[in-house]
ZAKOL-556280 format. One record per residue (C-alpha): residue in one letter; x, y, z. Coordinates in steps of 0.05 Angstrom, whole numbers, padded with zeros to 5 digits, always signed. Layout:
<pts>
aXYZ/...
</pts>
This chain:
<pts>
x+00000+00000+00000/x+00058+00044+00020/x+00091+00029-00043/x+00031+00047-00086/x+00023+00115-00054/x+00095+00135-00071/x+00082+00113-00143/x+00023+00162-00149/x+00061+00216-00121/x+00116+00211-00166/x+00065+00203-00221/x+00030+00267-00196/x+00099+00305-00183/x+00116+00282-00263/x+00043+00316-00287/x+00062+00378-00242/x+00127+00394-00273/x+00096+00375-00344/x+00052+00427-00333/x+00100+00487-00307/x+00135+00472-00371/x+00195+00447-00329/x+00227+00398-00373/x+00270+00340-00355/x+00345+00339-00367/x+00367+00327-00433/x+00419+00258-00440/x+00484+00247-00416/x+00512+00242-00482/x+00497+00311-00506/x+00512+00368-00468/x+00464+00407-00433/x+00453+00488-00443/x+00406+00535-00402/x+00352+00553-00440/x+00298+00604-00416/x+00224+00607-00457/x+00173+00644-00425/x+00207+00672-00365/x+00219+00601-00352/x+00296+00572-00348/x+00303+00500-00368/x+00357+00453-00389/x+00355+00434-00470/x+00405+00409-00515/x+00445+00466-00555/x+00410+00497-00627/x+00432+00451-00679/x+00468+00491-00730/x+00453+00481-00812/x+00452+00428-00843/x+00504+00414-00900/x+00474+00428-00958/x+00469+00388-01022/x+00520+00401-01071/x+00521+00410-01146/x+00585+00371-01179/x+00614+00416-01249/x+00648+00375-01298/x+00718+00373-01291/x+00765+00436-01313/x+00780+00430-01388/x+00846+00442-01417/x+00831+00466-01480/x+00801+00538-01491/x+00731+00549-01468/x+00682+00546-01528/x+00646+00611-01531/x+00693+00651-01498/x+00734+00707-01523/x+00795+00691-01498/x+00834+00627-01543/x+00878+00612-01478/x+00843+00558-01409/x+00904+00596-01363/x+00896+00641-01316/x+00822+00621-01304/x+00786+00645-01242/x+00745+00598-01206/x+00683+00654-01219/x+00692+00655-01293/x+00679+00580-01290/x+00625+00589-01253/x+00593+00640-01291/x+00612+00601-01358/x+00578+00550-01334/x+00517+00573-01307/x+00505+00629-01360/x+00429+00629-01350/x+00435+00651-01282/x+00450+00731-01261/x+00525+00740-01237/x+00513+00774-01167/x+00478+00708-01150/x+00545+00663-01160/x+00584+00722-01125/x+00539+00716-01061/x+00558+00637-01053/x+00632+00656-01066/x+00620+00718-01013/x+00589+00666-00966/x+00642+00612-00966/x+00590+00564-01002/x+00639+00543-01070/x+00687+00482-01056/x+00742+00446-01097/x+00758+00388-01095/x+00833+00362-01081/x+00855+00331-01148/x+00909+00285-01103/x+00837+00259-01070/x+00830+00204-01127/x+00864+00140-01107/x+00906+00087-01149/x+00828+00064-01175/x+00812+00122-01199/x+00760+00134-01143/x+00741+00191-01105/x+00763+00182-01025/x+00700+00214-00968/x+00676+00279-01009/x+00680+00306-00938/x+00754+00302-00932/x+00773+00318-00994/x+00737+00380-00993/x+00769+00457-00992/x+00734+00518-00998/x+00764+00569-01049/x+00754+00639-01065/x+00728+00674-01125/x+00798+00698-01149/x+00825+00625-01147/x+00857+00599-01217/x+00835+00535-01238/x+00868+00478-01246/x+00859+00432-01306/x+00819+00369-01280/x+00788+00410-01220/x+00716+00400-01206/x+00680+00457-01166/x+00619+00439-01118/x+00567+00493-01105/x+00502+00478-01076/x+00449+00464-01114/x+00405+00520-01089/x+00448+00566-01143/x+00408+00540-01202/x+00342+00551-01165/x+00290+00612-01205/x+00221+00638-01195/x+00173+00602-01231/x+00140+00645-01280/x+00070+00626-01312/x+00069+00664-01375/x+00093+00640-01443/x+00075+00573-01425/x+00028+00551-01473/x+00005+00574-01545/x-00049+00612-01548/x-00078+00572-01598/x-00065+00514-01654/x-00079+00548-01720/x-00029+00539-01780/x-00026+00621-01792/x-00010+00647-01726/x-00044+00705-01698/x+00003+00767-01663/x+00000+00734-01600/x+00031+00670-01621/x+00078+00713-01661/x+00102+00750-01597/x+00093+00685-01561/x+00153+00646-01627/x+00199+00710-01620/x+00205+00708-01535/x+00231+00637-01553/x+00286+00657-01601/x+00347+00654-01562/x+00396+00682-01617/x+00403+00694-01691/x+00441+00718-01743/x+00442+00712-01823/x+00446+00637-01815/x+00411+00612-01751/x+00364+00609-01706/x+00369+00587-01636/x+00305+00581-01594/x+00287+00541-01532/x+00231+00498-01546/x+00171+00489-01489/x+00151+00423-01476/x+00092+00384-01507/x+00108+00424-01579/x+00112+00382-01634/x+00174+00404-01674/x+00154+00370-01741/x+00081+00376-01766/x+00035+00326-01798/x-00038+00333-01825/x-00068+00323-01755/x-00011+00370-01715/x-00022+00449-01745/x+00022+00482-01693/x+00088+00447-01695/x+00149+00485-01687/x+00169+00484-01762/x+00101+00503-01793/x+00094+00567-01735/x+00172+00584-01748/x+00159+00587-01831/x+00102+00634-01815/x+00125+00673-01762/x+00203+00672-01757/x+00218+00699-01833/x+00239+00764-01803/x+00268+00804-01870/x+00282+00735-01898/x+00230+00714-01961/x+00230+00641-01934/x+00228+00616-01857/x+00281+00579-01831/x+00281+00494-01832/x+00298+00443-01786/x+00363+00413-01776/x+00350+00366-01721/x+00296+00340-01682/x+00273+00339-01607/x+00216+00300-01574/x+00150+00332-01568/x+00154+00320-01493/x+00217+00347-01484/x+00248+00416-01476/x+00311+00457-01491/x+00359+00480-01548/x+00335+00479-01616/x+00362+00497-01672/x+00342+00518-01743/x+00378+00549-01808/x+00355+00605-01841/x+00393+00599-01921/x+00399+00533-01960/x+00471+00539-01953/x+00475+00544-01876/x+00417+00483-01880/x+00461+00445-01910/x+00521+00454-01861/x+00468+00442-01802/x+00464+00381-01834/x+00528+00351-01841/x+00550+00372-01769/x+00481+00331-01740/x+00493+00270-01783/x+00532+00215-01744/x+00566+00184-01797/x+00597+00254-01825/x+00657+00261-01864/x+00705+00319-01858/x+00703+00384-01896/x+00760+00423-01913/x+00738+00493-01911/x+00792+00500-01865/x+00833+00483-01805/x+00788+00530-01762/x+00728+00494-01797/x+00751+00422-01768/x+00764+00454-01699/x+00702+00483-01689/x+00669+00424-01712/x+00702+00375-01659/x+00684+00418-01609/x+00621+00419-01618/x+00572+00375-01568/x+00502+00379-01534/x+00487+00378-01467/x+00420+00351-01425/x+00394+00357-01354/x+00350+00299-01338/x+00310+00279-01274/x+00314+00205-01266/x+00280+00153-01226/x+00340+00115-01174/x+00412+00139-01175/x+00461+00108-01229/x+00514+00063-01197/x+00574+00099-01215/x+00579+00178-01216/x+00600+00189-01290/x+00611+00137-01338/x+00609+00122-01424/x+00551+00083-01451/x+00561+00047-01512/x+00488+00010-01529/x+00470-00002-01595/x+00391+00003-01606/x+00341-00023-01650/x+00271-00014-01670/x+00220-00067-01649/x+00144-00076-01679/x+00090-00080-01615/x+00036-00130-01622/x-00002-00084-01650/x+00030-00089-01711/x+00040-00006-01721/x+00071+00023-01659/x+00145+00027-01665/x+00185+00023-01601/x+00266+00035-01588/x+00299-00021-01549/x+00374-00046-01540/x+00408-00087-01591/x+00429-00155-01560/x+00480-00164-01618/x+00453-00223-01643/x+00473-00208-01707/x+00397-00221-01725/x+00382-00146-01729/x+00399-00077-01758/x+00425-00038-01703/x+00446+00038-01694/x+00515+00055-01657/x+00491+00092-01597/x+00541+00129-01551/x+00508+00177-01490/x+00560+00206-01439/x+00536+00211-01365/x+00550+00251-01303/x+00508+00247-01239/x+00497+00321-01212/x+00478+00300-01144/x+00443+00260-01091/x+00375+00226-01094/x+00325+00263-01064/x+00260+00238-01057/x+00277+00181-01097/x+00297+00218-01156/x+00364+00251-01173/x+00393+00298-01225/x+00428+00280-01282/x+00476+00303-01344/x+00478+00280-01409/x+00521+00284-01470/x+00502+00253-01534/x+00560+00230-01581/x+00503+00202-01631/x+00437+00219-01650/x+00392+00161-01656/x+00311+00173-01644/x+00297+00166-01566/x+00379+00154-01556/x+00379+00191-01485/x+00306+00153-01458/x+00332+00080-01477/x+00397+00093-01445/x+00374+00126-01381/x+00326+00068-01378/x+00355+00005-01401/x+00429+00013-01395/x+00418+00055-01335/x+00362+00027-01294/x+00341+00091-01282/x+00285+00120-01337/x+00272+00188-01335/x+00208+00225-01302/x+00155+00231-01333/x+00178+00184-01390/x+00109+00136-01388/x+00140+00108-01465/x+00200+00075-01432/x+00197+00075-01361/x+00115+00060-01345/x+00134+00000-01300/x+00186+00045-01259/x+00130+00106-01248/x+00082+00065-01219/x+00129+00027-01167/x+00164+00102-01156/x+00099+00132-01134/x+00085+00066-01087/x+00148+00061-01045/x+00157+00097-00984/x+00217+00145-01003/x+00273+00167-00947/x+00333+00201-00967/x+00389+00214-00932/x+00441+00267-00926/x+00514+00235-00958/x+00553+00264-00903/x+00517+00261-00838/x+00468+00195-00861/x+00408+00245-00829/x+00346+00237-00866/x+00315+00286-00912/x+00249+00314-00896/x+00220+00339-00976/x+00197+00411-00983/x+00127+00415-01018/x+00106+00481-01042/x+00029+00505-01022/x-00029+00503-01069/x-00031+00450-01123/x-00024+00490-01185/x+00061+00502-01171/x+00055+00428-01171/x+00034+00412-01248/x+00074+00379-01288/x+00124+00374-01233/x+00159+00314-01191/x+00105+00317-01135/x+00048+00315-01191/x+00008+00241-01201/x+00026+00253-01287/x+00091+00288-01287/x+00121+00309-01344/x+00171+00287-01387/x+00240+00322-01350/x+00289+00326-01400/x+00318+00394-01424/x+00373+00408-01475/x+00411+00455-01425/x+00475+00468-01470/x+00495+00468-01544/x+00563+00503-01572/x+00565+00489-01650/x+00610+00526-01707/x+00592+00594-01714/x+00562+00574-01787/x+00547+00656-01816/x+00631+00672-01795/x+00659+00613-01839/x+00599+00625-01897/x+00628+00678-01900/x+00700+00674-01898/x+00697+00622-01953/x+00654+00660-01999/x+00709+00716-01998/x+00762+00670-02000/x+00734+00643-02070/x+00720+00702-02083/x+00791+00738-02079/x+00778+00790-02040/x+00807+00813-01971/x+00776+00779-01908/x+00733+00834-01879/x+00754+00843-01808/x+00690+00845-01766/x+00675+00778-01787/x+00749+00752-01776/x+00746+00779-01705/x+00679+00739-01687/x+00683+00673-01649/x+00703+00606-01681/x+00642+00571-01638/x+00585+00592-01606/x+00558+00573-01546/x+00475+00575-01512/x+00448+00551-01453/x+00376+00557-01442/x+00335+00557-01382/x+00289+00498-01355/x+00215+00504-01366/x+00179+00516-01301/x+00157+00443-01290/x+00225+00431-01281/x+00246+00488-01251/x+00191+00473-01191/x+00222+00399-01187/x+00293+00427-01177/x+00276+00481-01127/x+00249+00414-01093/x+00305+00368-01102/x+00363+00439-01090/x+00331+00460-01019/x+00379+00423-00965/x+00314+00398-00926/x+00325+00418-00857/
</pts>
């Protein structure tokens, strides 16, 4: 009985200081601080400080000349040029504000052992400064928030699908041009716009272009190459039959060299394209070459085609396919970012590869990766932080609209985006040859323009809302 009545009183004496918000001592493994909340002192454990944020890995430091820039020489480099080479869609007082807060790191190029392999990121970690000269092979970390942008809602569908555009689709064509000049024209294509027409499609990119991009030009400019209607990014058209047929040769994979000149064959090896992707899983190894042939299959149907990987049977006509990889950075939310570089061209190259050589198919890509969506949107997803191994806690934006289209949406969409593209500057070496056969002296203005050119162009906003997602370090 005695024994009961001192359990209730300790019970009782527990509810007391419960409710005069005295709290009991925090454990002996982490040190106690005084902490005072309403005029009320009480032991607590210290204020956790932040959390390391996620970091966004740049490809390594080239040693050859920077296509698109000015100067022909890759010395004497600052570690801020890179970044604002790299990231040229984003405003330059941004990237100075990481550098000003200590947020840009480099990694220690003696942090690779005899394999090749990176040692603990953590260790091999330095933070530099913006005046810093790069070293060839360095690779910069920044975190990932840098890329992240307002999402904007205008310009992000077509007013309407007629085949002679009105003045709002007109204005709505010329926002998307990104650049041109007397022999191209580079825009940045939205998603879910066909780029080549048929009788059923009336507002594909080509037909709107011819009516709307002629600009003092009696024709309108013609494709040269082709992106998916799903996706987004780069693309690019010629405006002159001669410049068509240069655009041409330089997206054909089984080219043959021209000998307009040494400059010519330069500019033409150094040109490349580059994709973001969101993909389902994390790739196995960071960066890495695929070499998978594909083919085209028949369904059951008898009249859907469909892009799979060539076993090398010998059986069946196969396409060399070569897609170069980089992971960007963690998974979050079961997803993570992705680069990719395209040394061929084959129809649906980048989706096969991401999802069959890969494992890991793209969002939003229902064609190749169906299977993959719906176990993604089952599983219970928890992330955790590469250094610390403390779990992730996903950001979601209010209101459902910001979602559309997005990573947190039931039907995302397809998320890939032709970030990058540096190509021969095709109106300089027009003409330069025509004076050359010509000959007369080389006009100066045009020998002083760049060899190559270089565009990157922003991510549409379903996109953009799935990075700002995937970029916030999740405390």
């Amino acid at each position: 009985m005695r024994k009961k009545l001192l359990n209730q009183r300790a019970f009782s004496a527990v509810r007391h200081n419960s409710k005069s918000k005295v709290r009991p001592p925090p454990p002996a493994s982490s040190p106690a601080v005084i902490r005072v909340t309403n005029n009320i002192a009480h032991l607590g454990r210290p204020k956790e400080g932040p959390k390391p944020r996620q970091l966004l890995s740049l490809p390594p430091f080239p040693g050859h000349p920077l296509p698109g820039r000015r100067s022909t020489s890759a010395e004497h480099v600052t570690a801020i040029s890179w970044l604002k080479y790299y990231f040229d869609d984003i405003p330059p007082p941004l990237i100075q504000s990481h550098f000003n807060k200590g947020l840009v790191q480099m990694e220690s190029l003696d942090s690779r052992g005899p394999s090749g392999r990176h040692n603990r990121q953590s260790d091999s970690m330095r933070k530099i400064k913006h005046s810093d000269i790069m070293e060839v092979g360095a690779r910069v970390y920044v975190p990932v928030s840098v890329a992240e942008s307002k999402i904007s809602k205008r310009f992000d569908v077509i007013p309407s699908g007629t085949l002679y555009p009105n003045a709002d689709e007109i204005e709505y064509l010329r926002r998307l041009v990104k650049y041109k000049d007397s022999a191209i024209l580079v825009l940045n294509k939205p998603p879910k716009l066909p780029v080549k027409g048929n009788m059923s499609v009336h507002n594909s990119m080509d037909a709107l272009a011819a009516a709307a991009l002629t600009y003092d030009y009696d024709d309108g400019p013609k494709l040269v190459h082709r992106l998916d209607r799903e996706s987004s990014g780069l693309l690019l058209m010629g405006r002159t039959k001669e410049s068509i047929s240069h655009l041409q040769w330089l997206f054909s994979d089984g080219r043959q060299a021209e000998s307009l000149s040494k400059d010519w064959n330069d500019a033409c090896e150094a040109m490349y394209q580059r994709y973001w992707a969101l993909v389902i899983g994390l790739p196995k190894q960071k960066e890495g070459l695929i070499c998978a042939p594909l083919t085209k299959v028949l369904l059951d149907d008898g009249k859907t085609e469909r892009v799979i990987l060539a076993h090398n049977s010998g059986l069946e006509a196969s396409q060399e396919a070569i897609t170069e990889y980089r992971v960007l950075g963690p998974m979050i939310n079961g997803c993570s970012w992705i680069e990719l570089r395209p040394h061929t061209r084959r129809k649906h190259q980048l989706r096969v590869h991401c999802a069959e050589a890969l494992g890991t198919p793209i969002v939003g890509d229902y064609k190749y990766g169906w299977f993959f969506h719906k176990r993604w949107k089952q599983m219970p997803r928890v992330d955790f932080e590469p250094t610390t191994g403390e779990p992730y806690k996903l950001r979601r934006p209010e209101g459902l609209d910001v979602q559309k289209g997005s990573a947190l949406s039931k039907v995302p969409l397809l998320h890939l985006h032709c970030r990058e593209m540096v190509l021969p500057n095709i109106a300089k070496f027009i003409e330069l040859h025509k004076q050359q056969l010509g000959g007369y002296r080389v006009n100066p203005e045009h020998d002083s323009k760049p060899d190559v050119l270089r565009f990157v162009a922003p991510m549409p906003s379903h996109m953009k809302i799935s990075w700002n997602l995937m970029s916030s370090y999740l405390v």
